[in-house]
Backbone as a printed PyTorch tensor [residue, N CA C, xyz], in Angstrom:
tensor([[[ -1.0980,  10.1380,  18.0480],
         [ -1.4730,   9.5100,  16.7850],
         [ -0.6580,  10.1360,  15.6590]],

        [[ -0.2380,   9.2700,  14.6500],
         [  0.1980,   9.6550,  13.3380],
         [ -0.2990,  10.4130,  12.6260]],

        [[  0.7750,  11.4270,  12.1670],
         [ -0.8040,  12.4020,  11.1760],
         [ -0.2250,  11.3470,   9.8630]],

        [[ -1.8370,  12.1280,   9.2420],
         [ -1.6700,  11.0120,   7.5500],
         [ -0.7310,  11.5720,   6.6510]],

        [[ -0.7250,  10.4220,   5.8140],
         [  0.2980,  10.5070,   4.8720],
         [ -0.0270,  11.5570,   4.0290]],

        [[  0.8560,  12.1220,   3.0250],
         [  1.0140,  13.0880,   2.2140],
         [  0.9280,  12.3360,   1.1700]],

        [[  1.3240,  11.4770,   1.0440],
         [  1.3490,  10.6790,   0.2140],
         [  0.1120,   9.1950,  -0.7040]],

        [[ -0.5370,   9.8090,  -1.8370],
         [ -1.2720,   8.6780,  -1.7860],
         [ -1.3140,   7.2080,  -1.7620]],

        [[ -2.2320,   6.1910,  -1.6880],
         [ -2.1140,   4.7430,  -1.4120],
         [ -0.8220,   4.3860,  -2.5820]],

        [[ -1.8550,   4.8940,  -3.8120],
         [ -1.2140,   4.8540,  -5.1570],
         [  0.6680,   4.8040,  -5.4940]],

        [[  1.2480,   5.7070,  -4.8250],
         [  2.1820,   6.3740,  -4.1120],
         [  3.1440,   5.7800,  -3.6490]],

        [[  2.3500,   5.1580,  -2.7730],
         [  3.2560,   3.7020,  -1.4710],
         [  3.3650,   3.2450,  -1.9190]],

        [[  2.3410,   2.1520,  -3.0660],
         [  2.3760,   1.2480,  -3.2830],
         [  3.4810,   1.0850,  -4.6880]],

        [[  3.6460,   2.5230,  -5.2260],
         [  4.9210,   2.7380,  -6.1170],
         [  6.4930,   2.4630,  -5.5170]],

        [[  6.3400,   3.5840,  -4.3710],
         [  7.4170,   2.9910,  -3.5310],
         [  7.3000,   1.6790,  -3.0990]],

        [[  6.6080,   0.7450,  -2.7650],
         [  6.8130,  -0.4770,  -2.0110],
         [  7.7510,  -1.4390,  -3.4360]],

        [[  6.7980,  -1.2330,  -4.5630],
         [  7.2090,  -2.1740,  -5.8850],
         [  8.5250,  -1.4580,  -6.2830]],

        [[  9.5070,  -0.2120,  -5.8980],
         [ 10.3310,  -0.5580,  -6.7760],
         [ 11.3560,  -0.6570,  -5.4200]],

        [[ 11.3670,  -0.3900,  -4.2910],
         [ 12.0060,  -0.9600,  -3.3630],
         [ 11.9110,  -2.6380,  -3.6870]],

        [[ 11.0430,  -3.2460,  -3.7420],
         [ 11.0560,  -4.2570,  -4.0890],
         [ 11.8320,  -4.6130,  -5.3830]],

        [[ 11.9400,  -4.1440,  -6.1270],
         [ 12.9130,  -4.1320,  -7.5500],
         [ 14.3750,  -3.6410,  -7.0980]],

        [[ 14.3950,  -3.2800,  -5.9060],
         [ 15.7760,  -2.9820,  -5.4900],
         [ 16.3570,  -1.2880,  -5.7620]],

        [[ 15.5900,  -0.6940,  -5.7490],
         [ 16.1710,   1.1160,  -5.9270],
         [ 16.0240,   1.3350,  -4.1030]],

        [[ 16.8360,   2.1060,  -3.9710],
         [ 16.9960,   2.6120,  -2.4660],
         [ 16.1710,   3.7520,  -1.7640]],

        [[ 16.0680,   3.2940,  -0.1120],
         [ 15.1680,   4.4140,   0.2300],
         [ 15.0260,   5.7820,  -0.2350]],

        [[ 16.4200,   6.1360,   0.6390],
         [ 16.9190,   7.2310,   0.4890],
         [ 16.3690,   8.1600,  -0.9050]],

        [[ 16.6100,   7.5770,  -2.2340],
         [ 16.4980,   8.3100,  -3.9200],
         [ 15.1950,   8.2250,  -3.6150]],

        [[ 14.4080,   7.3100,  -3.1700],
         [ 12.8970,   7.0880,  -3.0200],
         [ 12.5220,   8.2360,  -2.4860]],

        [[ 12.6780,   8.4990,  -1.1370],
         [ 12.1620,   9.5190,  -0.2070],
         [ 12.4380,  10.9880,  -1.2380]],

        [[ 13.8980,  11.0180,  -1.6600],
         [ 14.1450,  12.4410,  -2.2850],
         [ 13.3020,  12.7970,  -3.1520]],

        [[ 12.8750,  11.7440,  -3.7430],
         [ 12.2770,  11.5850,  -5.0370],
         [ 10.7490,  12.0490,  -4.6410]],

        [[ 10.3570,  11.8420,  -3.6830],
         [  8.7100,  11.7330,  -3.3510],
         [  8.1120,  12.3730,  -2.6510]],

        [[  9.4790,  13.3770,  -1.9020],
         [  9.5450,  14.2360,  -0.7870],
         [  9.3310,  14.1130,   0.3270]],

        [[  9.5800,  12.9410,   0.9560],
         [  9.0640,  12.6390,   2.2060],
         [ 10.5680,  11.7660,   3.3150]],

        [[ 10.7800,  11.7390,   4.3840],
         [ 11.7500,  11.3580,   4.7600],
         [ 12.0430,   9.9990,   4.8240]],

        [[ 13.5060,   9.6480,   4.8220],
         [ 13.6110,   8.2870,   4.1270],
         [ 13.1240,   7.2650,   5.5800]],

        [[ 13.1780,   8.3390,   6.7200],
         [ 12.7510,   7.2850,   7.7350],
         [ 11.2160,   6.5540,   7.3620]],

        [[ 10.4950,   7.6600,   7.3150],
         [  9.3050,   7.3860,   7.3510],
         [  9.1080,   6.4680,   6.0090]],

        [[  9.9090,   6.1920,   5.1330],
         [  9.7870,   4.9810,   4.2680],
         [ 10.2630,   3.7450,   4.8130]],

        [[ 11.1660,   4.1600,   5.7610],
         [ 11.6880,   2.6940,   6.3030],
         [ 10.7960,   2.6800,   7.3650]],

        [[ 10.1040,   3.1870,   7.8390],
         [  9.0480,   2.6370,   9.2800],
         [  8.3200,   1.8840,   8.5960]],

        [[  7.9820,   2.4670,   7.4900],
         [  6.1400,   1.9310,   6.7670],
         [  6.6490,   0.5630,   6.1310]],

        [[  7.7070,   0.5360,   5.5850],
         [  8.0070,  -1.0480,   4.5400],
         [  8.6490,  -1.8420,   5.6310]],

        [[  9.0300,  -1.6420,   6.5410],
         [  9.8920,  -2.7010,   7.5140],
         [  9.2100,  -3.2150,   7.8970]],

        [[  7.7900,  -2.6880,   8.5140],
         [  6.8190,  -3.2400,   9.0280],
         [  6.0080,  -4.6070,   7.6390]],

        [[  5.6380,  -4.1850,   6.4750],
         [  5.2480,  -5.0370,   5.8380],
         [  6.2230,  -6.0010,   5.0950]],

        [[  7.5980,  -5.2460,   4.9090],
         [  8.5180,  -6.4650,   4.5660],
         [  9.1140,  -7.5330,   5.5900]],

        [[  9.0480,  -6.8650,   6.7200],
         [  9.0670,  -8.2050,   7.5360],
         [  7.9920,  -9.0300,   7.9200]],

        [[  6.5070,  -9.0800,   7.8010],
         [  5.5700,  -9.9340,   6.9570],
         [  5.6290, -10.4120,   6.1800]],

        [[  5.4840,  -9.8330,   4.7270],
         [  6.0520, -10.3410,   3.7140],
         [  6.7580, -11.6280,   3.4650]],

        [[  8.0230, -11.0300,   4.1980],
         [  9.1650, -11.8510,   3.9130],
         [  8.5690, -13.3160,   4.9460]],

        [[  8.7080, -12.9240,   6.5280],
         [  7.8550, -14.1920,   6.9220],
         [  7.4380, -15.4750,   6.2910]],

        [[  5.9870, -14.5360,   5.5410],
         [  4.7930, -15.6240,   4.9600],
         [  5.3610, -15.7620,   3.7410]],

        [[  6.5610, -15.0100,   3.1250],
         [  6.9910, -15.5930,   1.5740],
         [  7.7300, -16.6600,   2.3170]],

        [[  8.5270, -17.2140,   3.0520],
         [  9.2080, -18.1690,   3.6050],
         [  8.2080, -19.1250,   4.2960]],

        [[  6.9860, -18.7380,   4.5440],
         [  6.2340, -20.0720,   5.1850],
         [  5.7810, -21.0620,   3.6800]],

        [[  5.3780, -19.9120,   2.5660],
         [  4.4130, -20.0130,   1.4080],
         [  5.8870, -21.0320,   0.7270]],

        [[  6.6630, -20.6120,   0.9600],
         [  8.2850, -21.4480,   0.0100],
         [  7.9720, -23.1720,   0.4280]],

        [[  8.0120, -22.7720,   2.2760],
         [  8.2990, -24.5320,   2.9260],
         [  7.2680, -25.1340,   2.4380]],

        [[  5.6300, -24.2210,   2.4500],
         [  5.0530, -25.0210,   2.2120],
         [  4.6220, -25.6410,   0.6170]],

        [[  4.9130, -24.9890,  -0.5300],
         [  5.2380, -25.0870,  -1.9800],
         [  6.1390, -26.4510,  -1.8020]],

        [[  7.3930, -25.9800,  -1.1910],
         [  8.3140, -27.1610,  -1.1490],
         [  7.8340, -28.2710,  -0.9170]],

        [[  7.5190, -28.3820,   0.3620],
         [  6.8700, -30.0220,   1.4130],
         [  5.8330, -30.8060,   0.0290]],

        [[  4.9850, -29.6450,  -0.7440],
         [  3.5930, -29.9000,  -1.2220],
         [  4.5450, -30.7190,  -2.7480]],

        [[  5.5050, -29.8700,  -3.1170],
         [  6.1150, -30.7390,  -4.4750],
         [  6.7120, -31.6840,  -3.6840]],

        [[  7.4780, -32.2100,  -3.0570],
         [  7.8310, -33.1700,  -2.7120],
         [  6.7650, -34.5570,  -2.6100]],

        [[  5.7850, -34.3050,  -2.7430],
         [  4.7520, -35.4840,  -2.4230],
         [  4.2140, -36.0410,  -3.8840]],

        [[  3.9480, -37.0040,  -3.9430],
         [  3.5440, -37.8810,  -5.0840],
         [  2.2150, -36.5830,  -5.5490]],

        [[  2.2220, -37.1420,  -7.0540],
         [  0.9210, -36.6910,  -7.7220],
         [ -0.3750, -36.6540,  -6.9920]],

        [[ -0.7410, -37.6640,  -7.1570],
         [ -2.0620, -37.8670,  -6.0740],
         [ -2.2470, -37.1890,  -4.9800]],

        [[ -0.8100, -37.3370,  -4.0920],
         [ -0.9840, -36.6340,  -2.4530],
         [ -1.2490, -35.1430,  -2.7630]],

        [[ -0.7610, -34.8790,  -3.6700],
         [ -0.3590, -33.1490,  -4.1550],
         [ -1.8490, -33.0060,  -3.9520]],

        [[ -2.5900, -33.5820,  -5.0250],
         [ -4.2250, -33.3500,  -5.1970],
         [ -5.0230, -32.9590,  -4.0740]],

        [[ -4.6940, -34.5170,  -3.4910],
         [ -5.2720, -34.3300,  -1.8900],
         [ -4.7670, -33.7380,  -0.8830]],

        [[ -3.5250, -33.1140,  -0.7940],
         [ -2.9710, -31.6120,   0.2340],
         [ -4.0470, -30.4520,  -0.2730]],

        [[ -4.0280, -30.5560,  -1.1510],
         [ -4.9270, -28.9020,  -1.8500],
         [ -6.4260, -29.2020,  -1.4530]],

        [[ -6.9560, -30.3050,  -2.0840],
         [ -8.2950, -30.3970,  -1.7680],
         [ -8.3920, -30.1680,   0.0180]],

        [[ -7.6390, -30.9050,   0.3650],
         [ -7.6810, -30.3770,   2.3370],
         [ -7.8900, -29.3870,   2.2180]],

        [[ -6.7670, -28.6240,   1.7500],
         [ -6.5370, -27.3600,   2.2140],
         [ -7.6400, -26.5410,   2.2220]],

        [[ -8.4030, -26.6990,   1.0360],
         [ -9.8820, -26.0810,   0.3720],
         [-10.6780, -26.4590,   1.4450]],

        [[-10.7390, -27.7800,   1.7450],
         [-11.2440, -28.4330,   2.6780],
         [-11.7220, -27.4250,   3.8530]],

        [[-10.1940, -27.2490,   4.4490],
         [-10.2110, -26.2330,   5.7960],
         [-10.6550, -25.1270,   5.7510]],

        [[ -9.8330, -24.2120,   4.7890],
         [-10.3380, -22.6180,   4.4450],
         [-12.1010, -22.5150,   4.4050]],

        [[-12.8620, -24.1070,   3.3390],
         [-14.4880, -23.5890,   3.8640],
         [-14.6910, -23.9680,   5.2110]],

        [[-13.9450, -25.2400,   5.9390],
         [-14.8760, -24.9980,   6.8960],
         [-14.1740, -23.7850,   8.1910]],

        [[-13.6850, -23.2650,   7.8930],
         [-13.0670, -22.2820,   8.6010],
         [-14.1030, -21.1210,   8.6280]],

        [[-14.4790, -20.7780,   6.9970],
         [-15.0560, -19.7060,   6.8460],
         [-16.4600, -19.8580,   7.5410]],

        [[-16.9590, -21.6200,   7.3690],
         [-18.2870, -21.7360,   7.6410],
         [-18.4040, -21.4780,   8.8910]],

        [[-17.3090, -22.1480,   9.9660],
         [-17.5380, -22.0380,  11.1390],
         [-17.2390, -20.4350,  11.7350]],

        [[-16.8750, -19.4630,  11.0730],
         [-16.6530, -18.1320,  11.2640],
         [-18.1500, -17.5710,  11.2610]],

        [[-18.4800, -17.9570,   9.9560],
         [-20.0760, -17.6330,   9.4350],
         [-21.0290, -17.9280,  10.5180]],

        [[-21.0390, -18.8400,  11.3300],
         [-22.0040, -19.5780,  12.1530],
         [-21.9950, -18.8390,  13.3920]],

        [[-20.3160, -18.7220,  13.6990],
         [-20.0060, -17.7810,  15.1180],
         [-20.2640, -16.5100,  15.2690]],

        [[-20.5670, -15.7780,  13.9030],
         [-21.1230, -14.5240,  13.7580],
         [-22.5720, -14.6370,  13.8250]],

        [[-23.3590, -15.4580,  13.1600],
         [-24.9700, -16.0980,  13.4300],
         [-25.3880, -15.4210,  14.4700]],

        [[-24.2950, -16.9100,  15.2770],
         [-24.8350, -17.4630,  16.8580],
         [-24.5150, -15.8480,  17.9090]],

        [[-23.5630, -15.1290,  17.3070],
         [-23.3610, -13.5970,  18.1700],
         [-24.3700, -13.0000,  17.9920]],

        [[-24.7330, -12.7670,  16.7840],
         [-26.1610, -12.0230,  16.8080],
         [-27.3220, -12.3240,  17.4900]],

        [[-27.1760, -13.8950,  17.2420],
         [-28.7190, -14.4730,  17.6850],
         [-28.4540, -13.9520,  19.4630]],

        [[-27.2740, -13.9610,  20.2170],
         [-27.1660, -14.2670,  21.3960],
         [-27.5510, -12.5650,  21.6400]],

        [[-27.0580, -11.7710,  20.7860],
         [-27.6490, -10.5140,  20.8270],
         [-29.0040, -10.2560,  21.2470]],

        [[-29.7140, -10.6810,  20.2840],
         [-30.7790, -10.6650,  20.1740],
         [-32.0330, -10.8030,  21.3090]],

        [[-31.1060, -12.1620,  21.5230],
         [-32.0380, -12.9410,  22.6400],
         [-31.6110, -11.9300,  24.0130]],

        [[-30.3320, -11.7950,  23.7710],
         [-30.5100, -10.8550,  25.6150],
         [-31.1090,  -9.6840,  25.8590]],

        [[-31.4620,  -9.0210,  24.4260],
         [-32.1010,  -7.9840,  24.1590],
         [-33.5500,  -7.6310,  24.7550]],

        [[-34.3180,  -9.0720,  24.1610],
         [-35.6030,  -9.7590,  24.9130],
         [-35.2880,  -9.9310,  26.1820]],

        [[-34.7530, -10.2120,  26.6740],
         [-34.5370, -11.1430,  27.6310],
         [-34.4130,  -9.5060,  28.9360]],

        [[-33.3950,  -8.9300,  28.4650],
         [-33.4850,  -7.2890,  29.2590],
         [-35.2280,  -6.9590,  28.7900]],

        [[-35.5540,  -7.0010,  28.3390],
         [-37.2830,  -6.5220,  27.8650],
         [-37.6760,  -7.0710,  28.8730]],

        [[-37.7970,  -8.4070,  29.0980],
         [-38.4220,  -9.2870,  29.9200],
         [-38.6850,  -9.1430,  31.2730]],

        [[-37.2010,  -8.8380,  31.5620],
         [-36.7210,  -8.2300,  32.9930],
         [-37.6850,  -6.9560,  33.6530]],

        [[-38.1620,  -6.6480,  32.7780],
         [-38.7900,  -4.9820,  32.6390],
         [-40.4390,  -5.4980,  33.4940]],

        [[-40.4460,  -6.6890,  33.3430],
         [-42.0250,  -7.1770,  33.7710],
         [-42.2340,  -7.2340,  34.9130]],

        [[-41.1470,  -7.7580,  35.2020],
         [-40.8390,  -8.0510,  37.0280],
         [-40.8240,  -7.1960,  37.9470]],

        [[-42.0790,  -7.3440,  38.7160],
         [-42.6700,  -6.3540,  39.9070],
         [-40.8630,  -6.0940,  40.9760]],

        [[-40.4070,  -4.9770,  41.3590],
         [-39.2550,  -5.5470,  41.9490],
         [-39.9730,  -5.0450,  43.6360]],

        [[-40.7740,  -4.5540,  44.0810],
         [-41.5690,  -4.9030,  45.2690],
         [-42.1670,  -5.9920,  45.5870]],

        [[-42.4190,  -6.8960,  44.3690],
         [-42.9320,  -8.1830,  45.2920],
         [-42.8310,  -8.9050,  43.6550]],

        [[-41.1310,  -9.4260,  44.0070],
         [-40.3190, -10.3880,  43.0120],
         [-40.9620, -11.7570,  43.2880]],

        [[-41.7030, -12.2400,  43.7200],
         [-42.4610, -13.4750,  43.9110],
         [-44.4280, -13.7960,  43.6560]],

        [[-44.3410, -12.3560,  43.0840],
         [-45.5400, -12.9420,  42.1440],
         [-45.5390, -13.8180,  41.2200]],

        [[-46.9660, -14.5240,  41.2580],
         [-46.8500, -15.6660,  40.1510],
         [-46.4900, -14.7140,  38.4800]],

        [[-47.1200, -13.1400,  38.3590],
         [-46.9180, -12.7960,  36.9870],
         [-45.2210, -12.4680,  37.2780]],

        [[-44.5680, -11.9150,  38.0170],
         [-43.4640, -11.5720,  38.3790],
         [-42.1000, -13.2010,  37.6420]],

        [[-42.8730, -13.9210,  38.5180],
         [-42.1980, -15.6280,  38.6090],
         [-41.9220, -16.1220,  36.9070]],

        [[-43.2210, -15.4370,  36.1540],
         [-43.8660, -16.0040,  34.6960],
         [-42.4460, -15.2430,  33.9520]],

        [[-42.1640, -13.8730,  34.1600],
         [-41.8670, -12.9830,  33.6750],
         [-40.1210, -13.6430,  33.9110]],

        [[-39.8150, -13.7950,  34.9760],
         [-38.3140, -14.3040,  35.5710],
         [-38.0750, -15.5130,  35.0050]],

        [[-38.9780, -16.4950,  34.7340],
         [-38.9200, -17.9850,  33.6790],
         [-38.4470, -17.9860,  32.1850]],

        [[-39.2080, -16.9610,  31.9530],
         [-39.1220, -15.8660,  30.4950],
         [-37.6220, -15.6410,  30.2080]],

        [[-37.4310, -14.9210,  31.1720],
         [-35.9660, -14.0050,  31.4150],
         [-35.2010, -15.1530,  31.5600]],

        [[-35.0790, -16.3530,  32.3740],
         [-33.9620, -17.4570,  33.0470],
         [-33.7460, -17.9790,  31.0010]],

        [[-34.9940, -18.6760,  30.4480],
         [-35.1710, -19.3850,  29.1600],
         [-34.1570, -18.4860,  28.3760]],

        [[-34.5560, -17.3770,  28.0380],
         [-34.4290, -16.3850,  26.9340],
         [-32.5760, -16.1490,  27.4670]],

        [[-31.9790, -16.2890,  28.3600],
         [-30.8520, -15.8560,  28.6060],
         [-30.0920, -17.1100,  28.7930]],

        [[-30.7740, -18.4950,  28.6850],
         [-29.4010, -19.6100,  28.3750],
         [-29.9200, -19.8520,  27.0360]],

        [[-30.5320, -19.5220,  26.1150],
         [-30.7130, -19.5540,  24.7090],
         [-29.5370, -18.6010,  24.3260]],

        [[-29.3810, -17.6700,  24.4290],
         [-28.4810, -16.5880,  24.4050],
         [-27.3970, -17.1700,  24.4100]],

        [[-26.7620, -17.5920,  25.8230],
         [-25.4590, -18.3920,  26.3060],
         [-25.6290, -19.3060,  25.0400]],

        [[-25.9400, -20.0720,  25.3180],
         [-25.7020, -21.5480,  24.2680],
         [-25.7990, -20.8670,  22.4260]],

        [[-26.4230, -20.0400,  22.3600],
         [-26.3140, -19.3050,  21.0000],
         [-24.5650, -18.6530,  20.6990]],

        [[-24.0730, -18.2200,  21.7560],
         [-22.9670, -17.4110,  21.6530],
         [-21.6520, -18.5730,  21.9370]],

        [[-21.8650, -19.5060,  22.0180],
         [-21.0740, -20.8480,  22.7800],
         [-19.7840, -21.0590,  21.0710]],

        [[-20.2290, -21.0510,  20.4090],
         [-19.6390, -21.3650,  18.6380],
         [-18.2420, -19.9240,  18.7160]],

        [[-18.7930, -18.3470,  19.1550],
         [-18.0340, -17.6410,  18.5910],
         [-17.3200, -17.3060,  20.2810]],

        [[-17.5580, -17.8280,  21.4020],
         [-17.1400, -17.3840,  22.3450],
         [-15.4520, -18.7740,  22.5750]],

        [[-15.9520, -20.1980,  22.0490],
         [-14.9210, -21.0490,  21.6440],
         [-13.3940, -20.6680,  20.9350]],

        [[-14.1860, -19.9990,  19.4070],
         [-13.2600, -19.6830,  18.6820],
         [-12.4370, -18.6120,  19.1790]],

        [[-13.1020, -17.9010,  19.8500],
         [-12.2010, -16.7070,  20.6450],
         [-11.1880, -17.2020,  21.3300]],

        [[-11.6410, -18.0030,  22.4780],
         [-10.7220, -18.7470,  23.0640],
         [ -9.7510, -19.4340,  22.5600]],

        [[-10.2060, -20.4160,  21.1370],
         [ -9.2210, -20.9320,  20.4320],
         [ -8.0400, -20.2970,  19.6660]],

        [[ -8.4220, -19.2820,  19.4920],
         [ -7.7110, -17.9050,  18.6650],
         [ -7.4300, -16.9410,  18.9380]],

        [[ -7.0640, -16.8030,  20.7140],
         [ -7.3690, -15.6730,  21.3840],
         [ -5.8020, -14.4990,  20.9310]],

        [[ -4.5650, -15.3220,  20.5310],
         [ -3.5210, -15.0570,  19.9950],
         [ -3.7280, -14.2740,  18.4160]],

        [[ -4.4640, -14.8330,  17.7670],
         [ -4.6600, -14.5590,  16.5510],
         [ -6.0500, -13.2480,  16.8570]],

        [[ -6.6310, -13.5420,  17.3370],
         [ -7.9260, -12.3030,  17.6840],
         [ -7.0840, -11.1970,  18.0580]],

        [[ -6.0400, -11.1660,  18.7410],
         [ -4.8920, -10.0080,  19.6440],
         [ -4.4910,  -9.0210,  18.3840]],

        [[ -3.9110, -10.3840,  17.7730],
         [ -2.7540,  -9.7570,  16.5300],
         [ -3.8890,  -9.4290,  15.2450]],

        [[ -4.7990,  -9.4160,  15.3920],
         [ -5.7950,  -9.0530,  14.5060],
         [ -6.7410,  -7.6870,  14.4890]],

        [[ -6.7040,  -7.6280,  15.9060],
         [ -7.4880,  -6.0330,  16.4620],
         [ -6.1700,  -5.3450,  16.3910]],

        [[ -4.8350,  -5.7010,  16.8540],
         [ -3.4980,  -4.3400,  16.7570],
         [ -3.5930,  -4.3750,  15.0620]],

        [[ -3.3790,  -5.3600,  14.2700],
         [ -3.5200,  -4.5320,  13.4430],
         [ -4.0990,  -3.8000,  12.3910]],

        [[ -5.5490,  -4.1870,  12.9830],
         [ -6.9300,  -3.2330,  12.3110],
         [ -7.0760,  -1.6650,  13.2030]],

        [[ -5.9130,  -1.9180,  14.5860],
         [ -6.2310,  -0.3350,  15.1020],
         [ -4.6410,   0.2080,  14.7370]],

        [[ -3.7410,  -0.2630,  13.8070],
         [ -2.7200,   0.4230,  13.1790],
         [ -3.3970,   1.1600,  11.7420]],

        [[ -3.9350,   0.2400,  11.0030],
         [ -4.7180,   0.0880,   9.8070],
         [ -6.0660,   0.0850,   9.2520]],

        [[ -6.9190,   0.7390,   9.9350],
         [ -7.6600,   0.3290,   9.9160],
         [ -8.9660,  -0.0010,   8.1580]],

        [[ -8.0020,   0.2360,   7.5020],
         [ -8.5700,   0.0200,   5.7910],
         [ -7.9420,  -1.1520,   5.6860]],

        [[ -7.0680,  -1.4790,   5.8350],
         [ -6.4410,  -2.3250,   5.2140],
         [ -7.3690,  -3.7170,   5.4840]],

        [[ -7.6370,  -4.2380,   3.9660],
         [ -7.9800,  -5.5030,   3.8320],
         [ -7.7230,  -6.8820,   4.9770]],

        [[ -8.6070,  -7.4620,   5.5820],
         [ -7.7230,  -8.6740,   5.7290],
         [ -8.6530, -10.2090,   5.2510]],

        [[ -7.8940, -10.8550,   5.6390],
         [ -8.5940, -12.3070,   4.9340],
         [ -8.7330, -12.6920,   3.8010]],

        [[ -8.0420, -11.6680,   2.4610],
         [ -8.0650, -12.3330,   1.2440],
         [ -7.2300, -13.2060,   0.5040]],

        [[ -7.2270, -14.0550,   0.0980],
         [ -6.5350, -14.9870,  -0.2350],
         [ -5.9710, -14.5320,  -1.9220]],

        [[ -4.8300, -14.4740,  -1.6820],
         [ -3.9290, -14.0910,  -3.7210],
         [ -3.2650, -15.8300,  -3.6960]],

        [[ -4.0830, -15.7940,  -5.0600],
         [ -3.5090, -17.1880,  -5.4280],
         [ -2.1030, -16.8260,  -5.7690]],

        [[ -0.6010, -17.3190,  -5.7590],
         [  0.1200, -17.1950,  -6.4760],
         [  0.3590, -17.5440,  -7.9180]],

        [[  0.5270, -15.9280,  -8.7490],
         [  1.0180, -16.5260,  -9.8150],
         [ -0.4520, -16.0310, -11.0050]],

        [[ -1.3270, -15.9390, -10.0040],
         [ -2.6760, -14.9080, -10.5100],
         [ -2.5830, -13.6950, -11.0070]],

        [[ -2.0930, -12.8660, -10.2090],
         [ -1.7250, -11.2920, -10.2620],
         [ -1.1460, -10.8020, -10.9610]],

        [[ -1.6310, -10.1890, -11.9200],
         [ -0.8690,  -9.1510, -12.5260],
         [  0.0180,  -7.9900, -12.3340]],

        [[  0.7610,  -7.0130, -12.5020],
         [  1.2370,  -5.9360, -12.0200],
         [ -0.0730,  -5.2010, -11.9270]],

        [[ -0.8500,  -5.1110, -12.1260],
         [ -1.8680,  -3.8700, -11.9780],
         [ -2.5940,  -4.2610, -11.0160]],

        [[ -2.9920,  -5.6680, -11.0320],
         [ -3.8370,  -5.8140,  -9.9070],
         [ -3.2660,  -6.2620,  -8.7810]],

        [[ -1.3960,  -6.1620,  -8.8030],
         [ -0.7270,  -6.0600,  -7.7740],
         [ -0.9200,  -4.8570,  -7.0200]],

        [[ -0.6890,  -3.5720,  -7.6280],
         [ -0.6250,  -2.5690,  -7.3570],
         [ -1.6950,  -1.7650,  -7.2010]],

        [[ -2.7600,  -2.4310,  -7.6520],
         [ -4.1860,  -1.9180,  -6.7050],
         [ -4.4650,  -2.7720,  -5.6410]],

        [[ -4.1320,  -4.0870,  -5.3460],
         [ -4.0000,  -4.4320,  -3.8810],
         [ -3.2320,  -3.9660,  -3.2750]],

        [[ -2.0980,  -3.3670,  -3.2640],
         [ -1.3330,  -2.5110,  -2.4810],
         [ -1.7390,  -1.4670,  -2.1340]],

        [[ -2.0500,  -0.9790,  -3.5470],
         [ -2.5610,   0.3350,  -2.7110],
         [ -4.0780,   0.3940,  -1.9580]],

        [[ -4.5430,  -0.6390,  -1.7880],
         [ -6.0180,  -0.6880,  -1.2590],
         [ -5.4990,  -1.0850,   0.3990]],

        [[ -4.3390,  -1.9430,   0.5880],
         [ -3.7390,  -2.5960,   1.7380],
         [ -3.2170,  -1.3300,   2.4600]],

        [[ -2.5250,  -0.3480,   1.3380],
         [ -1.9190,   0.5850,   2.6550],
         [ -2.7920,   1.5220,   2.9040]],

        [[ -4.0820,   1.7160,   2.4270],
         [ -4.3930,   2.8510,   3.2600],
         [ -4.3670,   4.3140,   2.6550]],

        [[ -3.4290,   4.9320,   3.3820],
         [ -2.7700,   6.0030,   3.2010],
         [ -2.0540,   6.8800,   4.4400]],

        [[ -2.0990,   5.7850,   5.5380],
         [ -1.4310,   6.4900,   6.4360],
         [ -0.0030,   5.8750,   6.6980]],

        [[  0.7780,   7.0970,   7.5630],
         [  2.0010,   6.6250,   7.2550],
         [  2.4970,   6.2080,   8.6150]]])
C-alpha cells in the first residue's frame, strides 16, 4: 500500500489547477518538495479522465447545439428525465437490498424453530412454510438491485477499483458547467483527492 501524501488535499488541488494553467511538473514538485514522479502518477491518472469526459461533454454540447431550439429543450428535459429515474431506480434497489436483508434475517430466525430430529412435525412443517414464504419475499425483494448489478456489472467493477484506490473521493456528483467558481473549483478538488498520493 501507498503511504499518504505529505501533501495536503488543498495542495494537490493547487498543483492540479496550475498544471492545468500550464506550469510544469518538474518546478511543481521542486516547489512543493515532493518528486516530480509522484506528481505525474497522481494527475495522469485524473487527466486522462478528465480529458476523456471533457471530450465526451464537447460531442455531446456539440450534437445538443446542433439541434433545433425545441429539440435542445427536449434533449435536456430527457436527460433530467433519466438522471431521476436512474437515481429513483438506484433508490428502490437499495430499499429492496435492505428489505431482502431483513427478511432473510427472519427467515434464519425461523429456521431456528425447526425440530432437526424430527423435520416433519406439523410445528416443525409450520416453522419450514414460515422459512420457504419469508425467503422468496427476500428473493423477489432483492430482484430490482440484483438486475442492476447485472446490468452494470462493468460499471459496478470500475466503481469498487476506484473507491478501493480512493476511497474519499466523491462520486456521483453532477458540476453543471459553467457553475463553478475558482473556489468552489478548488474545494471540489480538494475534497476529490483525498490526500493520498
Amino acid at each position: 500500500m501507498a503511504r499518504p501524501s505529505k501533501l495536503s488535499p488543498e495542495q494537490w488541488a493547487e498543483i492540479e489547477r496550475r498544471l492545468a494553467a500550464g506550469e510544469g511538473a518538474s518546478a511543481l514538485a521542486r516547489e512543493f518538495g515532493i518528486s516530480p514522479a509522484s506528481v505525474s502518477v497522481r494527475v495522469s491518472k485524473i487527466s486522462k479522465k478528465v480529458s476523456e469526459t471533457a471530450h465526451k461533454l464537447a460531442e455531446a454540447q456539440t450534437a445538443l447545439a446542433e439541434l433545433p431550439v425545441p429539440q435542445q429543450y427536449a434533449a435536456v428535459s430527457l436527460a433530467e428525465k433519466l438522471r431521476a429515474i436512474s437515481t429513483s431506480l438506484a433508490n428502490a434497489a437499495e430499499l429492496g437490498a435492505k428489505t431482502a436483508h431483513r427478511l432473510h434475517a427472519l427467515a434464519n430466525s425461523e429456521v431456528e424453530k425447526v425440530d432437526d430430529a424430527d423435520p416433519l412435525r406439523p410445528e416443525s412443517m409450520a416453522a419450514l412454510k414460515g422459512v420457504s414464504v419469508l425467503t422468496k419475499l427476500a428473493n423477489d425483494s432483492s430482484q430490482i438491485a440484483v438486475n442492476l448489478l447485472a446490468a452494470n456489472r462493468d460499471t459496478v467493477k470500475r466503481v469498487n477499483e476506484a473507491q478501493m484506490e480512493d476511497p474519499e473521493a466523491p462520486k456521483g456528483v453532477l458540476v453543471v458547467p459553467g457553475v463553478l467558481d475558482e473556489k468552489s473549483w478548488e474545494q471540489m478538488m480538494a475534497k476529490h483527492q483525498g490526500g493520498s498520493a
